[in-house]
N, CA, C and O atoms as CSV, one atom per row, in Angstrom:
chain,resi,resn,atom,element,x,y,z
A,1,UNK,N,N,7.463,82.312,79.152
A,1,UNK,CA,C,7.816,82.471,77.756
A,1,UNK,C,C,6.909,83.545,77.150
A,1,UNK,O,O,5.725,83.656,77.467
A,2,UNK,N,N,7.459,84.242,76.358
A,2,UNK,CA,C,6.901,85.571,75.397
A,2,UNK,C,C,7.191,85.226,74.147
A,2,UNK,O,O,7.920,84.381,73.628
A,3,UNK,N,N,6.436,86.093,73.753
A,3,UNK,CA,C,6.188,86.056,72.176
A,3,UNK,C,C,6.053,87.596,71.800
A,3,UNK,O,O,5.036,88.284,71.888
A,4,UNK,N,N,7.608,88.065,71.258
A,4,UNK,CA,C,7.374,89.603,70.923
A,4,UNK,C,C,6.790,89.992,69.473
A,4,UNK,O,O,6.889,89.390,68.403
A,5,UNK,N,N,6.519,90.504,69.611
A,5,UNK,CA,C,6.322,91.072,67.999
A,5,UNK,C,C,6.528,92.707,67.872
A,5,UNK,O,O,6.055,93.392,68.778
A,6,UNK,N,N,7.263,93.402,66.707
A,6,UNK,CA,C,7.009,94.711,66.469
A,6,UNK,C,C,7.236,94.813,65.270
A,6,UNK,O,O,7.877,93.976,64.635
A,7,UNK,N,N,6.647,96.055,64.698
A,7,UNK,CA,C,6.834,97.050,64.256
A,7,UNK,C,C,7.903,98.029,63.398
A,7,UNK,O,O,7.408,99.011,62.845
A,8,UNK,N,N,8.457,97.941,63.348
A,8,UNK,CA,C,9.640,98.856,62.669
A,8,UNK,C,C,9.388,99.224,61.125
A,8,UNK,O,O,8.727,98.563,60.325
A,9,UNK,N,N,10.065,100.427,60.894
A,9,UNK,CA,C,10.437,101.027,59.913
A,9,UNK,C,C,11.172,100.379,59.206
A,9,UNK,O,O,12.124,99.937,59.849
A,10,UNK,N,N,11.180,99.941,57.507
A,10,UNK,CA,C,12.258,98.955,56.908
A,10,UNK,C,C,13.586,99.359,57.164
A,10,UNK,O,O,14.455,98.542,57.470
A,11,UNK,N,N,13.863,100.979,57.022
A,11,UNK,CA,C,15.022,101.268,57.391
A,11,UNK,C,C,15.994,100.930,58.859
A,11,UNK,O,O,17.219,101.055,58.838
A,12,UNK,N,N,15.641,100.726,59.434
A,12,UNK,CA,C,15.615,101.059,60.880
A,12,UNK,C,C,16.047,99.022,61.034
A,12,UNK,O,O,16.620,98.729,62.083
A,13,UNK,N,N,15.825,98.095,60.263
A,13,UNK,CA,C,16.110,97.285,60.546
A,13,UNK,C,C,17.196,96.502,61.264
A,13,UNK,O,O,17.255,95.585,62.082
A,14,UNK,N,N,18.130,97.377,60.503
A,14,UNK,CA,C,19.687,96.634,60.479
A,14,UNK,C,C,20.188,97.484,62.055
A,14,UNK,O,O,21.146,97.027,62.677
A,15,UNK,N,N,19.444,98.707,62.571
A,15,UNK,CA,C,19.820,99.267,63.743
A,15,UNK,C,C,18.933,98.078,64.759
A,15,UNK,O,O,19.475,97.863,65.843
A,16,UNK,N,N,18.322,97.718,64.627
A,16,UNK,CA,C,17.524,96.593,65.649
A,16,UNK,C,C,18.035,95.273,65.393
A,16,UNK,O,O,17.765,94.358,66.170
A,17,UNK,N,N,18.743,95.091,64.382
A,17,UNK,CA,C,19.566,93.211,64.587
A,17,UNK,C,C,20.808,93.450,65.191
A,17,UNK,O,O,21.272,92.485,65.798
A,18,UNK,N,N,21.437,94.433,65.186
A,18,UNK,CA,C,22.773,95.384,65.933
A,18,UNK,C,C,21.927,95.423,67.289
A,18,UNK,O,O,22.653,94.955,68.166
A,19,UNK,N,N,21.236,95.628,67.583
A,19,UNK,CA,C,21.251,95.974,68.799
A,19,UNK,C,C,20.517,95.019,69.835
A,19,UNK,O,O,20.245,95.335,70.993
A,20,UNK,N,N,20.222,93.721,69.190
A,20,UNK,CA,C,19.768,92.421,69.464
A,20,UNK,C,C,20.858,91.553,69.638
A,20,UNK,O,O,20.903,90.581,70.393
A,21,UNK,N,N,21.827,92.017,68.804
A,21,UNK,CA,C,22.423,90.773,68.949
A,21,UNK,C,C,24.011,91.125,69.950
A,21,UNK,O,O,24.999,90.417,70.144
A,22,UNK,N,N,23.682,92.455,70.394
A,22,UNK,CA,C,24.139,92.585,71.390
A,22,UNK,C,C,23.724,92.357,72.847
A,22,UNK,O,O,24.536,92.229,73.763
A,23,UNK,N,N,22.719,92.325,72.953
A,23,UNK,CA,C,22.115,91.689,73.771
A,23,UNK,C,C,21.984,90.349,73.880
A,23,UNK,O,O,21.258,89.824,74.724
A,24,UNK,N,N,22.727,89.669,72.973
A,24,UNK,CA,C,22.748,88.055,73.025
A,24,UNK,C,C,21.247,87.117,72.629
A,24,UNK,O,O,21.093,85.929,72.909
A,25,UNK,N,N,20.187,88.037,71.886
A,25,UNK,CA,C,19.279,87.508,70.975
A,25,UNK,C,C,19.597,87.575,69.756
A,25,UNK,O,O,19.959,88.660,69.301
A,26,UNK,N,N,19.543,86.567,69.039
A,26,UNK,CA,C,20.046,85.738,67.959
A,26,UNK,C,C,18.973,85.538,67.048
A,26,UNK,O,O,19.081,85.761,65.842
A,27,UNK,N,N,17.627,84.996,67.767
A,27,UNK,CA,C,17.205,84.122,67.051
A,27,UNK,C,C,15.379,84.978,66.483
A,27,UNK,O,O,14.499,85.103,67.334
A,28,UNK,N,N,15.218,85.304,65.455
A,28,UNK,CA,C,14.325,86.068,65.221
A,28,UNK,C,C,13.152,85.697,63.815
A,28,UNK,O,O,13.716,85.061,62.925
A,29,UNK,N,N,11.935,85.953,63.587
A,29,UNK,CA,C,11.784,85.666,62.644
A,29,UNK,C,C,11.260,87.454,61.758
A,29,UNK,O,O,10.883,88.360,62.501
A,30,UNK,N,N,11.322,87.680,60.277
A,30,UNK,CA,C,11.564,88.868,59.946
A,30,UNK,C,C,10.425,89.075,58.594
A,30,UNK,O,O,10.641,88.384,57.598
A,31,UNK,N,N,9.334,89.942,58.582
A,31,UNK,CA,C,8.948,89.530,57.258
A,31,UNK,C,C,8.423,91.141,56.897
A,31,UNK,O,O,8.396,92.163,57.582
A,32,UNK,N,N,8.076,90.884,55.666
A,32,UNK,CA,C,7.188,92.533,55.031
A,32,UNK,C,C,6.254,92.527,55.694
A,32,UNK,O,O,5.872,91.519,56.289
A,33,UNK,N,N,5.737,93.535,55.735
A,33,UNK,CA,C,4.311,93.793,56.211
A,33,UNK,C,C,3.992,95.475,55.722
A,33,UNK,O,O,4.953,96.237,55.618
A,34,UNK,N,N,2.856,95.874,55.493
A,34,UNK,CA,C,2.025,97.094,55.116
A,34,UNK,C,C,0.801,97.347,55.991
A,34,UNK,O,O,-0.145,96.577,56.156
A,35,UNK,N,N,1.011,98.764,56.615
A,35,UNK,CA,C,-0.353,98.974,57.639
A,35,UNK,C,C,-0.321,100.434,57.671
A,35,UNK,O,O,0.343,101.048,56.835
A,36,UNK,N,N,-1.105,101.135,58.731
A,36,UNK,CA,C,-1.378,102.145,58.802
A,36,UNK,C,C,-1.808,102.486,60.303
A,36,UNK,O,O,-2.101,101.643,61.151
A,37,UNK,N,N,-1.792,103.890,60.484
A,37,UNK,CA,C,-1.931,103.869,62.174
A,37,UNK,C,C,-1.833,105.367,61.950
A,37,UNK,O,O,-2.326,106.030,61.037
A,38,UNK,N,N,-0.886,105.864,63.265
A,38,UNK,CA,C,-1.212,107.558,63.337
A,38,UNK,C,C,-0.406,108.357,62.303
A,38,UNK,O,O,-0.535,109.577,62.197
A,39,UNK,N,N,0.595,107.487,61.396
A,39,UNK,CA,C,1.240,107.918,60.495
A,39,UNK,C,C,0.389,108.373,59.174
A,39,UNK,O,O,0.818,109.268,58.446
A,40,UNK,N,N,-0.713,107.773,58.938
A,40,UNK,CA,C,-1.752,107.883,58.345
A,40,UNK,C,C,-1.334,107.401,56.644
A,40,UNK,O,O,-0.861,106.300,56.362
A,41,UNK,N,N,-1.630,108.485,55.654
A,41,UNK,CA,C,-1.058,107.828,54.653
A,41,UNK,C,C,-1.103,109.544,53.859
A,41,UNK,O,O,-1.060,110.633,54.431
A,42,UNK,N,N,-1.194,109.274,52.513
A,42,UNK,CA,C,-0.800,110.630,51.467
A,42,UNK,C,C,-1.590,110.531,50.136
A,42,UNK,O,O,-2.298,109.533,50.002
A,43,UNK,N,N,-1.562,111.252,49.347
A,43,UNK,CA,C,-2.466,111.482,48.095
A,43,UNK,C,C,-1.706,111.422,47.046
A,43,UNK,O,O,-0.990,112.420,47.136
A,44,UNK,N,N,-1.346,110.680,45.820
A,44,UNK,CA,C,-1.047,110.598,44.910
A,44,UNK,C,C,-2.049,110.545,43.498
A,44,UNK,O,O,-3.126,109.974,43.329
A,45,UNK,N,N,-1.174,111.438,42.511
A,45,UNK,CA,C,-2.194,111.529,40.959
A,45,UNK,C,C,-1.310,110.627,40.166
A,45,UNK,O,O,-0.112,110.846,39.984
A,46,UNK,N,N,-1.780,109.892,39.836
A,46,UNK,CA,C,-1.555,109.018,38.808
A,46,UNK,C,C,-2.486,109.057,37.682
A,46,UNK,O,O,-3.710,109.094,37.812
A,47,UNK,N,N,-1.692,109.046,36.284
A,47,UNK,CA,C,-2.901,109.526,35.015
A,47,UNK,C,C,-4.334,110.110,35.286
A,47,UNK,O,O,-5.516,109.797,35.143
A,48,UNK,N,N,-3.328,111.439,35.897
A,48,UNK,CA,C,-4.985,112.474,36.076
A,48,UNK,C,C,-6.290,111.791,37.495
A,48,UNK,O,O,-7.387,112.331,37.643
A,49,UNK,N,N,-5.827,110.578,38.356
A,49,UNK,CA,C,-6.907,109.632,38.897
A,49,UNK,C,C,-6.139,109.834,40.642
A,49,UNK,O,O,-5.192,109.169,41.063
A,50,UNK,N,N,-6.623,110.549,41.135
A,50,UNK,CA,C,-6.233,110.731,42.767
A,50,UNK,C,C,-6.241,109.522,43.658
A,50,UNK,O,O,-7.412,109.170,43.798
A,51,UNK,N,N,-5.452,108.773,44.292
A,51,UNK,CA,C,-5.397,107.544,45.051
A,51,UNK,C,C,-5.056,107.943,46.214
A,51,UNK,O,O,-4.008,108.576,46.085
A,52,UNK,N,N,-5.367,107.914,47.238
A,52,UNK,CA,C,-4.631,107.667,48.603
A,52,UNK,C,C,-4.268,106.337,49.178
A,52,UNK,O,O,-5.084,105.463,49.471
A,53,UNK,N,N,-3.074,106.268,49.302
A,53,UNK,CA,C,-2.273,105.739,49.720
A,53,UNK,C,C,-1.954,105.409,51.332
A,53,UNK,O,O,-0.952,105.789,51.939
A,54,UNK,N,N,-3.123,104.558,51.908
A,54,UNK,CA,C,-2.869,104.719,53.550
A,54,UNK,C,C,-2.384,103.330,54.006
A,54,UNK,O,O,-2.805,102.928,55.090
A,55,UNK,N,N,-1.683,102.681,53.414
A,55,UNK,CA,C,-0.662,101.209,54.140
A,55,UNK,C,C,0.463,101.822,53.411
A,55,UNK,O,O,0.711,102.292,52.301
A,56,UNK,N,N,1.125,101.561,54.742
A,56,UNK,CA,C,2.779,101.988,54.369
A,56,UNK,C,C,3.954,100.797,54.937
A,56,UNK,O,O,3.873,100.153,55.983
A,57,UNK,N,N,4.650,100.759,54.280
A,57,UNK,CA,C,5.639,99.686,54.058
A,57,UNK,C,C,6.289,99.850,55.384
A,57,UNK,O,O,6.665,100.929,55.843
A,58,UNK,N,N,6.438,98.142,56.237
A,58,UNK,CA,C,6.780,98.216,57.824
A,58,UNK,C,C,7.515,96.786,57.667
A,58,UNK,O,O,7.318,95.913,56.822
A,59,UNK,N,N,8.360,96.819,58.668
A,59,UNK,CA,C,8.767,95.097,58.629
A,59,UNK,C,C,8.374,95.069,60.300
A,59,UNK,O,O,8.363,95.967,61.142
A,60,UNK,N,N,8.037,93.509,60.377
A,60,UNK,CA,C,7.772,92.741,61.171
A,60,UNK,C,C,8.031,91.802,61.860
A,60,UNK,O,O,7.384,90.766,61.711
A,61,UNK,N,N,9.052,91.887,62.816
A,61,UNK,CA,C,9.945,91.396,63.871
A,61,UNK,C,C,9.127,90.291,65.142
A,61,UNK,O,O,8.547,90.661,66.163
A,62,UNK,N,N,9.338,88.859,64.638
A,62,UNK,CA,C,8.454,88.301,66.000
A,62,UNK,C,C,9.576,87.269,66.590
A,62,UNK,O,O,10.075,86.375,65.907
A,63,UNK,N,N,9.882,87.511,67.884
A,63,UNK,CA,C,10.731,86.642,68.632
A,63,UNK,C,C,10.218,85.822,69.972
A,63,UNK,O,O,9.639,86.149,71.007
A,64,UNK,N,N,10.674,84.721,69.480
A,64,UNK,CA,C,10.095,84.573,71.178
A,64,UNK,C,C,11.294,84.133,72.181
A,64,UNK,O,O,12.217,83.391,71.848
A,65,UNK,N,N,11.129,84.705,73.446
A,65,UNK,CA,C,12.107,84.559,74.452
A,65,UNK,C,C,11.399,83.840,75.648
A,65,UNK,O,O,10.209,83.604,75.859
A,66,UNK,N,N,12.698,83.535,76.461
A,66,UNK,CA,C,12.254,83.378,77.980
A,66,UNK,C,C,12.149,84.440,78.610
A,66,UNK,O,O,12.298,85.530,78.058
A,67,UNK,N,N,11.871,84.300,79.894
A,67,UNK,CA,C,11.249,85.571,80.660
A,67,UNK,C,C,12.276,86.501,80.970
A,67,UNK,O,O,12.060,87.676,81.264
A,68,UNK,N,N,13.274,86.028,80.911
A,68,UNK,CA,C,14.772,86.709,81.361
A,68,UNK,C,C,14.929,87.821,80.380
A,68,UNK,O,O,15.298,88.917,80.802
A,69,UNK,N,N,14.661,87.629,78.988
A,69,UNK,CA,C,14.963,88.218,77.911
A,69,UNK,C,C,13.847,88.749,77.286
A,69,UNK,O,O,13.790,88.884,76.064
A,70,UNK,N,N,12.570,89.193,78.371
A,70,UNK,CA,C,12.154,90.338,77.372
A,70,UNK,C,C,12.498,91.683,77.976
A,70,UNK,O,O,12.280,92.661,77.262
A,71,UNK,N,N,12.844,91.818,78.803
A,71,UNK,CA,C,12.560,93.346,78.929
A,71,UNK,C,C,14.352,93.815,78.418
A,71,UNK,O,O,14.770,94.879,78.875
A,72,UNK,N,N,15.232,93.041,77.559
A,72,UNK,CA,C,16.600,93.501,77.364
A,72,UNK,C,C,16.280,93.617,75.752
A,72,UNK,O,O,16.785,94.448,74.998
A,73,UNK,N,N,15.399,92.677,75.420
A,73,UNK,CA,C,14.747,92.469,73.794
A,73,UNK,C,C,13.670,93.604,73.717
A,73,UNK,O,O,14.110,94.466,72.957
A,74,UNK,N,N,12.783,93.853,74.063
A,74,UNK,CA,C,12.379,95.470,74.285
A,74,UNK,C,C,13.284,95.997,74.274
A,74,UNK,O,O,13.892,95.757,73.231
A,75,UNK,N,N,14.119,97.084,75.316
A,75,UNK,CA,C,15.022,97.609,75.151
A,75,UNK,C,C,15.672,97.829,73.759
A,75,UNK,O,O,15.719,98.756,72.950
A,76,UNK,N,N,16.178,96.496,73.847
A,76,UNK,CA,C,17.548,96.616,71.977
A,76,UNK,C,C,16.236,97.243,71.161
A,76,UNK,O,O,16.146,98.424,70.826
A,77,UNK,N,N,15.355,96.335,70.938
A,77,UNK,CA,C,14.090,97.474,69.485
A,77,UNK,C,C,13.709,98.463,69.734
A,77,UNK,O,O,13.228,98.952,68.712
A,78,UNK,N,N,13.608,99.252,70.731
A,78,UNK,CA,C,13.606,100.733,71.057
A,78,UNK,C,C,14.894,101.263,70.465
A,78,UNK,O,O,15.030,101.857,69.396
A,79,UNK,N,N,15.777,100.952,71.322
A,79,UNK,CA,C,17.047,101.457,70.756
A,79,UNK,C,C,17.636,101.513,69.359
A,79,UNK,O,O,18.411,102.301,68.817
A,80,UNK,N,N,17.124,100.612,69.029
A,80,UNK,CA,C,17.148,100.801,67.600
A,80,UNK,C,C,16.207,101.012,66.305
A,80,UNK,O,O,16.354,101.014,65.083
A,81,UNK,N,N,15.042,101.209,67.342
A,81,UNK,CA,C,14.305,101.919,65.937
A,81,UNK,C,C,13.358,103.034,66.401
A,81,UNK,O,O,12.194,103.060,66.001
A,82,UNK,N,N,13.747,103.759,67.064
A,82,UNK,CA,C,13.423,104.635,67.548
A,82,UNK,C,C,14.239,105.985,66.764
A,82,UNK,O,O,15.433,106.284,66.800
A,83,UNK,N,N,13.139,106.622,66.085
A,83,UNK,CA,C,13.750,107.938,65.354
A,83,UNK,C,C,12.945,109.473,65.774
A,83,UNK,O,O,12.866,110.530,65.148
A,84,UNK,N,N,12.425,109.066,67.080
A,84,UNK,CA,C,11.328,110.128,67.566
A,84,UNK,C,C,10.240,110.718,66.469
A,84,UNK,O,O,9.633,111.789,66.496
A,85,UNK,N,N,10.218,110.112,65.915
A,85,UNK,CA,C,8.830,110.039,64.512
A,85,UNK,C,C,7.703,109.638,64.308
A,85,UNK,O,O,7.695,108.434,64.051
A,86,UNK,N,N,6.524,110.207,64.305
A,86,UNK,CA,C,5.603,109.661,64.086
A,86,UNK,C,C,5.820,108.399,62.965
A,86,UNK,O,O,6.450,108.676,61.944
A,87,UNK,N,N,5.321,107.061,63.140
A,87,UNK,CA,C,5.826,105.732,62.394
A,87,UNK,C,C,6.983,105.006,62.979
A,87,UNK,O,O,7.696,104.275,62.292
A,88,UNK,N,N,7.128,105.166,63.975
A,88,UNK,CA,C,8.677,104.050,64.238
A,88,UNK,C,C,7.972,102.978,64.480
A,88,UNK,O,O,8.725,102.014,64.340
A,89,UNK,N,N,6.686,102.566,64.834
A,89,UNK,CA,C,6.355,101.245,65.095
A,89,UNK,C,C,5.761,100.809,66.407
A,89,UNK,O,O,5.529,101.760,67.154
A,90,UNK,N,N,5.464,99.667,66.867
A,90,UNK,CA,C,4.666,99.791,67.772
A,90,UNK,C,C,5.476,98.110,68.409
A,90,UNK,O,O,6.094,97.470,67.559
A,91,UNK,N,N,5.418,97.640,69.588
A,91,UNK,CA,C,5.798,96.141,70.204
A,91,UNK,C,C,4.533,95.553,70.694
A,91,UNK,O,O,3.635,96.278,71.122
A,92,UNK,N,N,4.447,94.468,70.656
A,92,UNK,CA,C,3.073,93.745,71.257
A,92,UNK,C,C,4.206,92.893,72.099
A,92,UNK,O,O,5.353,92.794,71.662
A,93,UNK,N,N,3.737,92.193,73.530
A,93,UNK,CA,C,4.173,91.350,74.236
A,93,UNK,C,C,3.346,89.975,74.464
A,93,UNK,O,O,3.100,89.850,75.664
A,94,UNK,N,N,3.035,89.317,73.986
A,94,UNK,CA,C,2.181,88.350,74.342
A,94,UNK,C,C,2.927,86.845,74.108
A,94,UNK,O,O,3.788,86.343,73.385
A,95,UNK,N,N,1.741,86.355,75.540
A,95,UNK,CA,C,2.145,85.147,76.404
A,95,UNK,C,C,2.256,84.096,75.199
A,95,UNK,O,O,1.689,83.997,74.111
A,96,UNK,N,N,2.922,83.592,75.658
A,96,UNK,CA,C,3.271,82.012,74.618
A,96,UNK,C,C,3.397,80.509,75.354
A,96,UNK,O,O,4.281,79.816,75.858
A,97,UNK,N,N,1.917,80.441,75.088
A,97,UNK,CA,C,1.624,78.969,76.155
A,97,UNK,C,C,2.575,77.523,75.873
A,97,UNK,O,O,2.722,76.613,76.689
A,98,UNK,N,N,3.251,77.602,74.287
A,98,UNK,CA,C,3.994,76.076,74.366
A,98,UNK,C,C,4.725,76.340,73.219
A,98,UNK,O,O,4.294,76.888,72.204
A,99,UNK,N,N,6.082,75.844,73.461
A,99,UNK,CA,C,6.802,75.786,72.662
A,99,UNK,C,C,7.788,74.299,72.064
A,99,UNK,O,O,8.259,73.412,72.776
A,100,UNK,N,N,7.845,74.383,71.062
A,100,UNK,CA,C,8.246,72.380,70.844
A,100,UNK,C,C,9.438,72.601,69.725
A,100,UNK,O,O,9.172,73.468,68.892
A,101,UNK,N,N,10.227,72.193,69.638
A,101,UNK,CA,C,11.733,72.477,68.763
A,101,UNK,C,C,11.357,70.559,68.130
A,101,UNK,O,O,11.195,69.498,68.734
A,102,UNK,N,N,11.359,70.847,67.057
A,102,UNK,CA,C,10.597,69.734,66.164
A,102,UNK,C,C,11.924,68.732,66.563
A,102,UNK,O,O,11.844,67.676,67.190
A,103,UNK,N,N,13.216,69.387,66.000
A,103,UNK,CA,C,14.017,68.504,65.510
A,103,UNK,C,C,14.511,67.295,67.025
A,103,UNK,O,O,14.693,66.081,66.933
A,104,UNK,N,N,14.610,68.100,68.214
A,104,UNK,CA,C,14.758,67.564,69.329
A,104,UNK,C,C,13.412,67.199,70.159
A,104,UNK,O,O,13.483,66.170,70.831
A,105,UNK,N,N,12.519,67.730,70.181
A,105,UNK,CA,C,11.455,67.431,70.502
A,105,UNK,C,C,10.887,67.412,72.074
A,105,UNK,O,O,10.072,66.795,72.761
A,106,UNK,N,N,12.296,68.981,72.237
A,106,UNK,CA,C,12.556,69.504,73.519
A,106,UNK,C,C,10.892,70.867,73.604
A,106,UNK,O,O,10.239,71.529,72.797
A,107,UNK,N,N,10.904,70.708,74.582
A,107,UNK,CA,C,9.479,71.425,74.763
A,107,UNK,C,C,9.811,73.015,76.166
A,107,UNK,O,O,10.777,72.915,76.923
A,108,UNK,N,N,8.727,74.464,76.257
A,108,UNK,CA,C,8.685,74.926,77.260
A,108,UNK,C,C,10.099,75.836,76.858
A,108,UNK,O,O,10.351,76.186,75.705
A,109,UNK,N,N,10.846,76.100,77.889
A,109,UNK,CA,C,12.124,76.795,78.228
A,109,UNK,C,C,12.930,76.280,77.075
A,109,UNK,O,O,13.476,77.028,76.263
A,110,UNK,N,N,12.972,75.241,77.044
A,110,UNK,CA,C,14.321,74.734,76.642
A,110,UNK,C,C,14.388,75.104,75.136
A,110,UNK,O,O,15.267,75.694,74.507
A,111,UNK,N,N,12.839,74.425,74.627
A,111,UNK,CA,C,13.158,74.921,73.186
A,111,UNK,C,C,13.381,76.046,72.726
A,111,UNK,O,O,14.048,76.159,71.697
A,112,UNK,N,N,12.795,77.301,73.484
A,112,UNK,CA,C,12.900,78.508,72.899
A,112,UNK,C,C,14.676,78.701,72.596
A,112,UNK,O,O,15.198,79.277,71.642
A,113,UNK,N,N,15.471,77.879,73.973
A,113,UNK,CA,C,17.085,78.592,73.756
A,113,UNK,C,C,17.301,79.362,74.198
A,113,UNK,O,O,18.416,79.864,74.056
């Protein structure tokens, strides 16, 4: 079992649930997030007062699969948020020691689905 997480551009979203859920992953969790990296950030004047601006608006994609389904779940988020741009985002892969589906109280493989 894995535990993906990435990266993406807000725009770029709706090309990565298209291309997940062609791959027959469904099940995802999705939230805001603000960071910074090699995209860096920019300089804005506001009433005469210079700010830089280095967290930039990202959403944050964490799924977890069985082993079968990460390297097709990679895949689909490349494919879809990939704009050859500095900022498309970055994937983390990490292990996911236990998983428990409350309502059934099915554990491991099963709960993930």
């Amino acid at each position: 079992m894995k535990l993906i997480i990435a990266y993406i551009q807000p725009a770029r979203l709706g090309n990565v649930k298209q291309e997940l859920f062609k791959c027959e992953v469904h099940k995802m969790s999705v939230m805001n997030a603000v960071g910074c990296g090699q995209q860096k950030g920019y300089t804005e004047t506001y009433r005469g007062n210079i700010t830089e601006v280095n967290l930039r608006p990202k959403v944050r994609i964490e799924i977890a699969v069985n082993e079968s389904f990460v390297k097709p779940t990679i895949a689909a988020i490349i494919k879809g948020a990939r704009s050859g741009n500095i900022g498309d985002g970055k994937i983390f892969v990490v292990d996911l020691g236990e998983c428990i589906r409350i309502r059934t109280g099915e554990t491991g493989s099963e709960a993930i689905g």
